[in-house]
VODREN-414846 format. One record per residue (C-alpha): z, y, x; residue number from 1; chain; residue in one letter. Coordinates in steps of 0.02 Angstrom, whole numbers, plus 50000, padded with zeros to 5 digits. Layout:
residues N
<site pz="Z" py="Y" px="X" num="NUM" cadena="A" residuo="A"/>
...
***
This chain:
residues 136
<site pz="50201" py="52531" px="50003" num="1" cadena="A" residuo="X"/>
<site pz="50287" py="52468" px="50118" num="2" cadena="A" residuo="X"/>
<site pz="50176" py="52441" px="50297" num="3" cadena="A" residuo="X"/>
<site pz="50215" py="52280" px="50400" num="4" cadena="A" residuo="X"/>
<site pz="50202" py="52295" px="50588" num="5" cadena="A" residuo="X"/>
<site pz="50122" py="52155" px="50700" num="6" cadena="A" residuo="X"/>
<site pz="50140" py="52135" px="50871" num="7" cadena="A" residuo="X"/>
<site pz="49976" py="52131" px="50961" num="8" cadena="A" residuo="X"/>
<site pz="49960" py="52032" px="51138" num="9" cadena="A" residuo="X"/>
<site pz="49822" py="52057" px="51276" num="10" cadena="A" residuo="X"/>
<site pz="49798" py="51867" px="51341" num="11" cadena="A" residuo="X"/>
<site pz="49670" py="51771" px="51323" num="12" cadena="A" residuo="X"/>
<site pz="49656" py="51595" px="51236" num="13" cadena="A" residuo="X"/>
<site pz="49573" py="51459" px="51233" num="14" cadena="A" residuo="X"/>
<site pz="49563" py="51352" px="51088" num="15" cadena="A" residuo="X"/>
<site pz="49492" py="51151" px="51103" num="16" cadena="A" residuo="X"/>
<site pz="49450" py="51054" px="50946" num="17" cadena="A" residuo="X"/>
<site pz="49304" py="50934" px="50887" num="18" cadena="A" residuo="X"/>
<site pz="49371" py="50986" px="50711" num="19" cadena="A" residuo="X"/>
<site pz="49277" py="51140" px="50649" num="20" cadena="A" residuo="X"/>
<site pz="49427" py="51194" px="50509" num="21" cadena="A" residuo="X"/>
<site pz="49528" py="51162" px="50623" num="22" cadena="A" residuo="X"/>
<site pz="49477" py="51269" px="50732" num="23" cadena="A" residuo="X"/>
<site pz="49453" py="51422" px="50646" num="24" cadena="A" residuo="X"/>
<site pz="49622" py="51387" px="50570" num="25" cadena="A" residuo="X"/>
<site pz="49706" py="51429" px="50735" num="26" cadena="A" residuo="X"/>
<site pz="49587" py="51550" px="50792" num="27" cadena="A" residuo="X"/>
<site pz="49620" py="51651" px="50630" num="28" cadena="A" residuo="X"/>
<site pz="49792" py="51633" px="50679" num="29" cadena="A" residuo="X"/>
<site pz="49790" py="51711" px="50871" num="30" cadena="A" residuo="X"/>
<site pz="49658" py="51830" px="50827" num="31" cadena="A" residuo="X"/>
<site pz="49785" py="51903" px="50663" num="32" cadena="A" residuo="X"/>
<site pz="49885" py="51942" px="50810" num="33" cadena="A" residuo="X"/>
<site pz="49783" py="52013" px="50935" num="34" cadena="A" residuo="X"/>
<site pz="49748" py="51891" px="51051" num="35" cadena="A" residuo="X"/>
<site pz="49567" py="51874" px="51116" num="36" cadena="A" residuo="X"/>
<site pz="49512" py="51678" px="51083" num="37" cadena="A" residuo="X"/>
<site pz="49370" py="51607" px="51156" num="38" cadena="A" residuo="X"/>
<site pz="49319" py="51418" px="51057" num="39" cadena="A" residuo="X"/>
<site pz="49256" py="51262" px="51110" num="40" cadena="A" residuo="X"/>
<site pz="49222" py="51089" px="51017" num="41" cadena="A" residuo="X"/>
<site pz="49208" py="50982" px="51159" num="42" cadena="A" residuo="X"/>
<site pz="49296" py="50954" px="51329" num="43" cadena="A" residuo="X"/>
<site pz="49116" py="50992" px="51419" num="44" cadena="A" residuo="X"/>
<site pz="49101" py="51136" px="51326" num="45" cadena="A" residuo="X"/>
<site pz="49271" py="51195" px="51369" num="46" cadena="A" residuo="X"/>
<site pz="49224" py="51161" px="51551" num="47" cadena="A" residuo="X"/>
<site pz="49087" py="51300" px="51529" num="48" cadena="A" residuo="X"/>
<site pz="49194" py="51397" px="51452" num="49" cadena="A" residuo="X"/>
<site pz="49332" py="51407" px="51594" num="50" cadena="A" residuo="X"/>
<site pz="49203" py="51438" px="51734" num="51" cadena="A" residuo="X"/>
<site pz="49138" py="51592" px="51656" num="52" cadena="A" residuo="X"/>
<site pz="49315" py="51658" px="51586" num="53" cadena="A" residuo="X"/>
<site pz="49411" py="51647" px="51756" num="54" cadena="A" residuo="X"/>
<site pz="49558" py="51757" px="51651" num="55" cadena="A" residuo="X"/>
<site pz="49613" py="51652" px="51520" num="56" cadena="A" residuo="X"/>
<site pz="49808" py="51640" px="51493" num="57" cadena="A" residuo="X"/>
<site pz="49804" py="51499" px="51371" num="58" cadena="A" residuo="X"/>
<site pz="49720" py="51316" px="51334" num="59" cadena="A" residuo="X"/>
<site pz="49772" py="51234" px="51177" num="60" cadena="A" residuo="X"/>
<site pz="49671" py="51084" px="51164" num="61" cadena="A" residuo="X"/>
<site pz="49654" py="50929" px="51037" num="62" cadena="A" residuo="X"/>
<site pz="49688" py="50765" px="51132" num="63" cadena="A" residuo="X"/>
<site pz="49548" py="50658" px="51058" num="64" cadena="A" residuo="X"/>
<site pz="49366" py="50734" px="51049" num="65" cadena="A" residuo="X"/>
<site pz="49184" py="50671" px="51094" num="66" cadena="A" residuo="X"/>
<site pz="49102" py="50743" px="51233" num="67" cadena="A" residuo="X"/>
<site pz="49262" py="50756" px="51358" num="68" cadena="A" residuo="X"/>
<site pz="49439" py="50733" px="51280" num="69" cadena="A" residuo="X"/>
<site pz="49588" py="50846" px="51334" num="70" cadena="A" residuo="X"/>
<site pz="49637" py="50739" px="51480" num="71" cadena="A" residuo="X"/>
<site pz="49464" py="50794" px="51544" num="72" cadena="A" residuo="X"/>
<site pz="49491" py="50955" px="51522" num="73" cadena="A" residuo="X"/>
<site pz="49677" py="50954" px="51604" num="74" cadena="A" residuo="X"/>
<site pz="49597" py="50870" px="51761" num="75" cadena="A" residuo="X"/>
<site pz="49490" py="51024" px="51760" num="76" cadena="A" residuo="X"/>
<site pz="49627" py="51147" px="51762" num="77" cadena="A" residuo="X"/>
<site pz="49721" py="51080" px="51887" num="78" cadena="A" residuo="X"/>
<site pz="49590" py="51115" px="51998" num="79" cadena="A" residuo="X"/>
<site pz="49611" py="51284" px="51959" num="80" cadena="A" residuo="X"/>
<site pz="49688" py="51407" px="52091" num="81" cadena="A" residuo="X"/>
<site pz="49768" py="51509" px="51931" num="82" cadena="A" residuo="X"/>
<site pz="49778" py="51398" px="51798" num="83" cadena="A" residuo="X"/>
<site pz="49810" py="51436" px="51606" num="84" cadena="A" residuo="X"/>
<site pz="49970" py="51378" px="51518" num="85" cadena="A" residuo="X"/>
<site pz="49911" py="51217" px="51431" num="86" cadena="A" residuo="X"/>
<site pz="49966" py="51156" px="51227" num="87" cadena="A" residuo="X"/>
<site pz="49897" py="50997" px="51168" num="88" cadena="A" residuo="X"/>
<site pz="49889" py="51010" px="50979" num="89" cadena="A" residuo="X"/>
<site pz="49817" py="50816" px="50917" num="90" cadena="A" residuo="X"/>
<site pz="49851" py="50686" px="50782" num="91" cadena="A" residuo="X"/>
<site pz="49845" py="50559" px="50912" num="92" cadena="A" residuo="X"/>
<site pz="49868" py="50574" px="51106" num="93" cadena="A" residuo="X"/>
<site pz="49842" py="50412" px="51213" num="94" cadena="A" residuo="X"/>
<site pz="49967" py="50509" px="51349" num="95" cadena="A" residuo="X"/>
<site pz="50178" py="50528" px="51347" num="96" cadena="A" residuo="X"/>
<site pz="50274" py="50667" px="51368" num="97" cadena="A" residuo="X"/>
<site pz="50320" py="50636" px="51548" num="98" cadena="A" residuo="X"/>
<site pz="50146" py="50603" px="51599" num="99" cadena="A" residuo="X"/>
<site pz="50055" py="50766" px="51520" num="100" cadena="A" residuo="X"/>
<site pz="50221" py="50850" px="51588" num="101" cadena="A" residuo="X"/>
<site pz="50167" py="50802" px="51766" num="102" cadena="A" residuo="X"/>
<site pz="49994" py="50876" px="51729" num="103" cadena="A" residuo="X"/>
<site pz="50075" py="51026" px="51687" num="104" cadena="A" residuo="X"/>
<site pz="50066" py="50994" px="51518" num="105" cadena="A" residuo="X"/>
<site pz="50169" py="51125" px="51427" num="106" cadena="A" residuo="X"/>
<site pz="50217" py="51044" px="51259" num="107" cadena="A" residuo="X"/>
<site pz="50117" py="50909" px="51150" num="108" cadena="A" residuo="X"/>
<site pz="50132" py="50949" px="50949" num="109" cadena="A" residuo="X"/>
<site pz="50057" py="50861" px="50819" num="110" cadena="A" residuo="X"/>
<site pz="49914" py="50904" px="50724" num="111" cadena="A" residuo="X"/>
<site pz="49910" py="50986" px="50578" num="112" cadena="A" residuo="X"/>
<site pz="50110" py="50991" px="50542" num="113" cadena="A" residuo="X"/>
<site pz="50162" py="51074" px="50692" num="114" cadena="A" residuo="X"/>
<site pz="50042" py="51234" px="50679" num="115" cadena="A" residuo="X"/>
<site pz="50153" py="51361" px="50651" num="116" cadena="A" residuo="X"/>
<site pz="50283" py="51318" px="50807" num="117" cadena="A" residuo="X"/>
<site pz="50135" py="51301" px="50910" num="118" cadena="A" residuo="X"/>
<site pz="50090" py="51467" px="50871" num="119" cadena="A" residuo="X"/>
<site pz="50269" py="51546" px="50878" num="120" cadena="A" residuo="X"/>
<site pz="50259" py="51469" px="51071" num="121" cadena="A" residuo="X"/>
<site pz="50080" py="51532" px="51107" num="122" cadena="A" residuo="X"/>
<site pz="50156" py="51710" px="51080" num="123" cadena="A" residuo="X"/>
<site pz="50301" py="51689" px="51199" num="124" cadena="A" residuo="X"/>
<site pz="50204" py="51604" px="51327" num="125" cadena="A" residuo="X"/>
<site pz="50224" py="51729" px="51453" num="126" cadena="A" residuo="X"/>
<site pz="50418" py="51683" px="51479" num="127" cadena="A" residuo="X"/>
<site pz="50329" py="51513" px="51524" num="128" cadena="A" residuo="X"/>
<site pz="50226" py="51591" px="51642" num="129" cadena="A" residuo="X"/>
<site pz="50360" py="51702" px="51711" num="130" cadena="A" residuo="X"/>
<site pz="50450" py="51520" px="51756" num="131" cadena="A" residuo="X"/>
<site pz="50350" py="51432" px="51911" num="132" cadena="A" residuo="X"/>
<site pz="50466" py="51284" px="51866" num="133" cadena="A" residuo="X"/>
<site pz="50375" py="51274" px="51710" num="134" cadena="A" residuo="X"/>
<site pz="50201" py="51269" px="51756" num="135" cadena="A" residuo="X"/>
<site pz="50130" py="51123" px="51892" num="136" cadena="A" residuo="X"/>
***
């Protein structure tokens, strides 16, 4: 039998979502390959989350949630001397392109269709990183 080979990564991810499946959907996902992911279901619990997990590489974060939404959470990490490369993944963001971009919004993809090229850019983030351009 034939053995396939996964790449494994060392960063560390966040993942933002009110939705519980979800959620474990794309933690599933990063954890498959390797990556350590950390969960929150609100924007103040993703708060919490950041101040005690000073090395995470990656936020991807729903737009819309109670308790905080993913602008509040992106106003929290650019207050951040080393901030994480930042994904919204959302069925509906109240924000354009150009504005999130500003933020240092990486890329905005829509929820659930877009899962799988969210994922494939999670991976390669580090080129992003590499790319001061990139991040704001």
């Amino acid at each position: 039998m034939d053995q396939i080979k996964v790449k494994k990564y060392a960063y560390k991810i966040l993942v933002i979502d009110d939705e519980v499946d979800i959620l474990d959907i794309i933690s599933s996902e990063l954890m498959d390959y390797g990556f350590t992911v950390l969960c929150a279901k609100s924007g103040t619990e993703a708060i919490e989350v950041l101040k005690h997990n000073t090395d995470i590489d990656v936020v991807i974060s729903d737009f819309r949630m109670p308790n905080g939404d993913g602008r509040f959470v992106l106003d929290y990490l650019n207050s951040m001397e080393n901030k994480p490369v930042f994904y919204f993944f959302s069925a509906q963001a109240d924000i354009t392109f150009e504005e999130a971009s500003a933020k240092g919004v990486q890329k905005i993809y829509s929820k659930p269709s877009y899962l799988n090229l969210l994922l494939e850019d999670v991976k390669n983030f580090k080129a992003f990183k590499a790319n001061d351009n990139l991040i704001k």
